[in-house]
C-alpha positions, 0 to 999 in steps of 0.5 A, a space after each residue: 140640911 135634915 128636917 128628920 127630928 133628932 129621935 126619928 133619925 137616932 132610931 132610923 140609925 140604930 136599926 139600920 142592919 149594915 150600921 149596926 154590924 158596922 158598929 159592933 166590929 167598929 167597938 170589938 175593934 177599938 177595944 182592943 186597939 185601946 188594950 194594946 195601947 194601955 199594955 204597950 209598957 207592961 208587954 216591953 218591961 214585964 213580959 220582955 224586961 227591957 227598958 221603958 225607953 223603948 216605948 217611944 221608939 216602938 210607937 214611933 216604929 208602929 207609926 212609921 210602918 203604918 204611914 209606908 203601907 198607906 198607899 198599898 192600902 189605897 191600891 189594894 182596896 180599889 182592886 179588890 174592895 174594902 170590905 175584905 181588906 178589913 176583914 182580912 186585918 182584924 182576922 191577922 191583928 187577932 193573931 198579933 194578939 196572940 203573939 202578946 200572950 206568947 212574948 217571952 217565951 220565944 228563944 229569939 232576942 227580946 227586942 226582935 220579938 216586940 219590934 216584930 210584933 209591933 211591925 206587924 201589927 202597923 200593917 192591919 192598923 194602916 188599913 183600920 185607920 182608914 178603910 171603916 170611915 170609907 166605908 161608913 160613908 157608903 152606908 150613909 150614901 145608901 141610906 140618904 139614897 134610900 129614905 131621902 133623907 140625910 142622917 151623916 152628922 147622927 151616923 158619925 156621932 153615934 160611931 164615935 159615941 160608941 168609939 169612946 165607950 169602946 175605949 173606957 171599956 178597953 182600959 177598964 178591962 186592961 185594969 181588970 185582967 191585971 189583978 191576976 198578975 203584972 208582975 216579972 214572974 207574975 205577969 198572967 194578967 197582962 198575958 191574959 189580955 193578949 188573949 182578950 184581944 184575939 178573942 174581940 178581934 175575931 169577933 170583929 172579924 165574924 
């Protein structure tokens, strides 16, 4: 139960200081998961030149090693608090964004450079899919605890509001970068945003 009214509430959430640097790395962040996930096909059959096929086993792949490091996540964050774990993942998924930029250019096969990336970047993912919302809660119970007033239905709104702007942005930039090339030998735009996603990360990260 809330007796706050609906514009009160809005505006004690936006200018609750932990929320609001919650929501900018919570948008930075989804973001560039959105650009990875719109680029998955362009990375394995224009920067790889391998077949389309592989996009399924891959998404597969990332899910599966995601799954296995959830109990670690578990563990860890009730040793050392969630707050670094996450930290520590943006910080290592912008550098997984930068490996996109350099995929082909590697003298290894080009299967065990999208499998190692797409391996590694279900590492940090497993404890993004979890740890924010974890943490979200807290910010909510400090605030009810503050103000006496319980606000979680406008603080989850207003997070997914933005995640879903968040994930139009993603898409629209993906498309945008792609008009400087998405091509075999062409191909600038899509590495292009590689680095986009290093850079949103770290963002995050700070």
């Amino acid at each position: 139960p809330s007796s706050v009214p609906l514009k009160i509430a809005l505006r004690q959430t936006l200018t609750n200081k932990n929320f609001l640097l919650f929501i900018v790395a919570d948008f930075s962040y989804f973001i560039a998961v959105t650009i990875i996930t719109s680029g998955l096909l362009y990375f394995v059959t224009v920067l790889l030149q391998l077949p389309e096929s592989l996009g399924n086993k891959l998404m597969i792949t990332m899910v599966l090693v995601s799954f296995l490091f959830y109990p670690i996540v578990n563990y860890l964050a009730a040793k050392i608090g969630k707050k670094i774990i996450v930290i520590s993942s943006l910080a290592l998924l912008s550098f997984i964004f930068l490996g996109i930029y350099f995929l082909g250019k590697f003298s290894v096969d080009a299967e065990v450079q999208i499998y190692s990336l797409i391996a590694f970047a279900a590492i940090p993912l497993a404890s993004l899919n979890i740890l924010p919302n974890a943490i979200l809660a807290e910010i909510i119970e400090k605030d009810s605890n503050e103000t006496k007033e319980n606000k979680e239905a406008v603080y989850f709104a207003v997070r997914y509001f933005f995640v879903k702007i968040a994930q139009t942005f993603g898409i629209a930039l993906f498309s945008m970068f792609l008009i400087y090339g998405k091509d075999v030998g062409n191909d600038l735009g899509i590495r292009l945003n590689g680095l986009l996603g290093f850079f949103l990360c770290l963002m995050a990260t700070l």
